[in-house]
C-alpha positions as CSV (number, residue, x, y, z in Angstrom):
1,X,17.5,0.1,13.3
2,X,17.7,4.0,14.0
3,X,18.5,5.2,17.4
4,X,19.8,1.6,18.4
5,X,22.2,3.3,21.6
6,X,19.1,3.1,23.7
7,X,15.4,2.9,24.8
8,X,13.1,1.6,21.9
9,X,15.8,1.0,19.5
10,X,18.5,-1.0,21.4
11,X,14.9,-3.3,22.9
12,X,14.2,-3.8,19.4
13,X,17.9,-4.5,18.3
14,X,17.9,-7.1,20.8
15,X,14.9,-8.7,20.2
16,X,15.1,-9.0,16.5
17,X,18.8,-10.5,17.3
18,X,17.6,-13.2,19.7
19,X,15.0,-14.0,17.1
20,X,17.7,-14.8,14.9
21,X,18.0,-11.9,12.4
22,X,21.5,-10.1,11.7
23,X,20.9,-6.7,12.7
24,X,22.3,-3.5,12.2
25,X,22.8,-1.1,15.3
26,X,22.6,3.1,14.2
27,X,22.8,5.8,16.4
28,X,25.4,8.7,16.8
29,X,26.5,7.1,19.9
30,X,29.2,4.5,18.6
31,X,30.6,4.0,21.9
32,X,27.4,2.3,23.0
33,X,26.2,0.9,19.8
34,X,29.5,-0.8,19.5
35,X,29.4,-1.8,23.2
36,X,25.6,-3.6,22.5
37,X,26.7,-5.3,19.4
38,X,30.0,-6.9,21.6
39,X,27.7,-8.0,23.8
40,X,24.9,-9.7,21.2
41,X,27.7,-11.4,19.1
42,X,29.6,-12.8,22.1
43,X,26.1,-14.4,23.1
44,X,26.0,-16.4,19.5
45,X,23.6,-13.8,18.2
46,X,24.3,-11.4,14.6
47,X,24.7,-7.8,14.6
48,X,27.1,-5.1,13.5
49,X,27.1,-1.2,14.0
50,X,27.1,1.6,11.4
51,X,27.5,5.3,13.3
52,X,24.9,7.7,11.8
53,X,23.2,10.8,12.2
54,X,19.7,10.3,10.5
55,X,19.7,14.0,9.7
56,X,22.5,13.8,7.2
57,X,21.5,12.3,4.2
58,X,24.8,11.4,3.3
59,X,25.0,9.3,6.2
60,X,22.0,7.4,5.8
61,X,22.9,6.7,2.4
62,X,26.0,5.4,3.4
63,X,24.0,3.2,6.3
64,X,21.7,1.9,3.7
65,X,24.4,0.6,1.4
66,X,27.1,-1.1,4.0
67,X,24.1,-2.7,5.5
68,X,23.2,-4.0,1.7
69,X,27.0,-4.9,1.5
70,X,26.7,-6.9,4.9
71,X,23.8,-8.8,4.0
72,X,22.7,-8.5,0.9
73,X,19.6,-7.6,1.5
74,X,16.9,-5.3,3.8
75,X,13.9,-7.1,5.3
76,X,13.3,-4.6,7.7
77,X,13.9,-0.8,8.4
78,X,12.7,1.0,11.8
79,X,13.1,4.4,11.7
80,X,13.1,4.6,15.2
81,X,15.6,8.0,16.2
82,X,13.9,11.4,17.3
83,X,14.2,13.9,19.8
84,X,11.8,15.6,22.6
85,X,14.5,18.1,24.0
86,X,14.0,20.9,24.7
87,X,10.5,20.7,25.6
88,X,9.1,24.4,25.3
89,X,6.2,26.8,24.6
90,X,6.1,28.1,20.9
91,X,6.9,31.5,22.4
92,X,10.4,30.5,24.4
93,X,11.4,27.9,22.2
94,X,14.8,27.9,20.6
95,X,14.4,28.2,16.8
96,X,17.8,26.3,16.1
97,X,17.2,23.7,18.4
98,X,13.6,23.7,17.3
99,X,14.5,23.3,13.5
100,X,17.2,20.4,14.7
101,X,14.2,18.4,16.0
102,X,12.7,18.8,12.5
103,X,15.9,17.6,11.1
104,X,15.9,14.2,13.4
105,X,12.6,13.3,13.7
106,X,11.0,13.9,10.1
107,X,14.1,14.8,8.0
108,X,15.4,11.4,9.2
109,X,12.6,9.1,8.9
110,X,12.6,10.6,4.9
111,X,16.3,9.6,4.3
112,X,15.8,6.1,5.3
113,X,12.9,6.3,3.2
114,X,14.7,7.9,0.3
115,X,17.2,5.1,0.5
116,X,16.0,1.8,1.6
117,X,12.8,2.3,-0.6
118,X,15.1,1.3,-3.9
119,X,16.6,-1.4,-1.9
120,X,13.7,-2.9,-1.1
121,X,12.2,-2.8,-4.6
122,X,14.9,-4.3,-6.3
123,X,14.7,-6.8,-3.8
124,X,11.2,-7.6,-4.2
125,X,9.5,-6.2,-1.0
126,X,10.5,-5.4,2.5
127,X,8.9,-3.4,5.8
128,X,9.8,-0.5,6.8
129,X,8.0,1.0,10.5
130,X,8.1,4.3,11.4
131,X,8.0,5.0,15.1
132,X,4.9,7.4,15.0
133,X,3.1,8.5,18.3
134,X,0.2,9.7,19.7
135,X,1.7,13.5,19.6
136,X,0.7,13.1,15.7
137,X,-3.0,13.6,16.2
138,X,-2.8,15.9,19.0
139,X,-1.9,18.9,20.5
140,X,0.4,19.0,23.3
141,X,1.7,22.0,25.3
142,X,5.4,22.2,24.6
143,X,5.6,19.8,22.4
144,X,5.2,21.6,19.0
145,X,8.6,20.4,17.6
146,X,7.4,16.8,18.0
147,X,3.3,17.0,17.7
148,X,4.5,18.4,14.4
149,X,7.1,16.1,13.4
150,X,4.6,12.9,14.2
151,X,1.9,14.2,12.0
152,X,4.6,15.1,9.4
153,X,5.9,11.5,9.7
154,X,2.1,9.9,9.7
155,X,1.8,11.8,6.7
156,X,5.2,10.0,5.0
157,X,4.0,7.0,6.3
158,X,0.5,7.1,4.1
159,X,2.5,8.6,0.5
160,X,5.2,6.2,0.4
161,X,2.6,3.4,0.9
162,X,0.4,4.5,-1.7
163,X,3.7,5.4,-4.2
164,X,5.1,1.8,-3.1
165,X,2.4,-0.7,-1.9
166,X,1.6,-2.4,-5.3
167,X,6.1,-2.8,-5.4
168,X,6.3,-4.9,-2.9
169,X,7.2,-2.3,0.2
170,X,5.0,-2.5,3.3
171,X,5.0,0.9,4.8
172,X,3.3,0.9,8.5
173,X,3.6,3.7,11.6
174,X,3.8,2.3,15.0
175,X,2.1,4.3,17.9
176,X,3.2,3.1,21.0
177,X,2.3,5.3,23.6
178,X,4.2,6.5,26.7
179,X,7.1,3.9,26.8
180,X,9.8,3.9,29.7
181,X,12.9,5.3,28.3
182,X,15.1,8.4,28.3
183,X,12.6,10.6,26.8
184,X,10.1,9.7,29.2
185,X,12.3,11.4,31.8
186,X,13.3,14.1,29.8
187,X,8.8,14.2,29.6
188,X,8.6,14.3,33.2
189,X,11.5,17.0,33.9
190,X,9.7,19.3,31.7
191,X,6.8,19.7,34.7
192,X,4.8,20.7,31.2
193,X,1.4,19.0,29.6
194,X,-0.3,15.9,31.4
195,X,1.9,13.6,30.0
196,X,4.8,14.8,32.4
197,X,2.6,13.8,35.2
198,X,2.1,10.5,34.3
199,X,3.6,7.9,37.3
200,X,6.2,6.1,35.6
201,X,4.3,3.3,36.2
202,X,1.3,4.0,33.3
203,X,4.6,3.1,30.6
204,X,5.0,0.4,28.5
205,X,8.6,-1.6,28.6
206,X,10.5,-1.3,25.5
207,X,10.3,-4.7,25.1
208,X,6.5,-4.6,24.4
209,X,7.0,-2.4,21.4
210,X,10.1,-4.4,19.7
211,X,7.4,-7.1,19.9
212,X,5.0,-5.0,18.7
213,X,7.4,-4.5,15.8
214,X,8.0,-8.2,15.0
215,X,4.2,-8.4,14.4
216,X,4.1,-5.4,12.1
217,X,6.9,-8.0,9.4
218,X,3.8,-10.2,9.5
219,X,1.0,-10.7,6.5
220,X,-1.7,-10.5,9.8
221,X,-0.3,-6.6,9.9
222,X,-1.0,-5.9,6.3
223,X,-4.6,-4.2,7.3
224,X,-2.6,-1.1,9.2
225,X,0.1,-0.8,5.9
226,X,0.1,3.3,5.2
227,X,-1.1,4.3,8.7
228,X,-0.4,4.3,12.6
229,X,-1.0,1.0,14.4
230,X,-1.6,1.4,18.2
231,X,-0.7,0.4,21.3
232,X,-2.7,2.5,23.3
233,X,-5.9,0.4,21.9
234,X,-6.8,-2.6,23.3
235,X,-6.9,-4.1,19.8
236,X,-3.8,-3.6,19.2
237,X,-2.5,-4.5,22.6
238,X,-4.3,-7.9,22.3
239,X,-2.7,-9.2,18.3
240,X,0.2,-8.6,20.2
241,X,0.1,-10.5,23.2
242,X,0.5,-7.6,25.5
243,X,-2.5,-7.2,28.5
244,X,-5.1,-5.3,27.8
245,X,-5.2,-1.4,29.4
């Protein structure tokens, strides 16, 4: 699990944990991945940290193989870590920090591709979701960075299923909407597009998409393998369990 310190990733870490799976906390923050994984082994439950930064390969590489060391194995991969900030029009956007955006969001999501793909094979399957959004299809004021990273990462999501679906790999984005975490109130300080309007009531708990995610390991999800399942449809909210819209 990518981006595990908070938000999405840590709902998920815990989730998946409480379930009963050994999971494997990475973020850049070890302070707090370290501090969550204290916390889910003194409660009885299984997890362990590894400190990454998804946009080094190197350090994915070296995620991807202690976590094979630990366990043995990979059943599931969520590459779950990007970045919103700064939010900015094309024309006042930083290029640097633009580029590092680029670096997290799709650069990161193709390292743990890159690397838990052979795992997985070897194996004999395994899942791997990509946190996708609805920024993917659309076009969002000052949000080129990550309207362009999401379609980037849709796009991953649909080759590496048709490259690995007949070896065993289910490859499957997850769309989850407006969720209420950090970046949601990074969103509203912006004051820019719709979305930063949004009363934080209209978002989703994390909790709803780590169960979301739970579903997407099971043979009812195989029908969404190589695209975006949503939770902004009432489809998907209902195979889910969550209330409809």
């Amino acid at each position: 699990m990518t981006g595990a310190s908070r938000g999405i990733g840590e709902a998920t870490a815990r989730h998946f944990a409480s379930a009963g799976a050994h999971v494997v906390l990475a973020a850049r923050d070890a302070n707090r991945i370290n501090s969550i994984s204290a916390e889910l082994n003194h409660a009885g439950l299984s997890a362990c940290v590894w400190p990454t930064d998804v946009a080094q390969a190197a350090q994915v590489k070296s995620l991807i193989d202690a976590t094979v060391e630990e366990t043995g194995r990979i059943d599931l991969l969520v590459n779950n870590a990007g970045l919103i900030d700064p939010i900015a029009r094309l024309g006042d956007s930083d290029p640097e920090a633009w580029g590092h955006v680029v670096d997290v969001n799709l650069k990161g999501v193709y390292h743990g591709l890159r690397y838990a793909i052979p795992v997985m094979i070897a194996q004999g399957g395994g899942t791997v979701v990509n946190i996708s959004s609805g920024a993917a299809v659309s076009a969002l004021e000052g949000w080129s960075h990550y309207c362009s990273t999401k379609a980037a990462v849709l796009s991953l999501t649909r080759v590496a299923d048709t490259e690995y679906r007949d070896h065993g790999v289910r490859v499957i984005g997850l769309s989850p909407g407006t969720v209420a975490t950090q970046m949601q109130r990074q969103i509203s300080a912006s004051g820019i597009n719709p979305v930063s309007r949004l009363d934080w009531s209209a978002h989703i708990g994390a909790e709803w998409v780590a169960k979301a995610i739970e579903w997407l390991t099971t043979a009812e999800a195989d029908g969404y393998r190589g695209t975006d399942f949503s939770l902004k449809t009432d489809e998907g909210r209902r195979l889910i369990g969550m209330p409809l819209s």
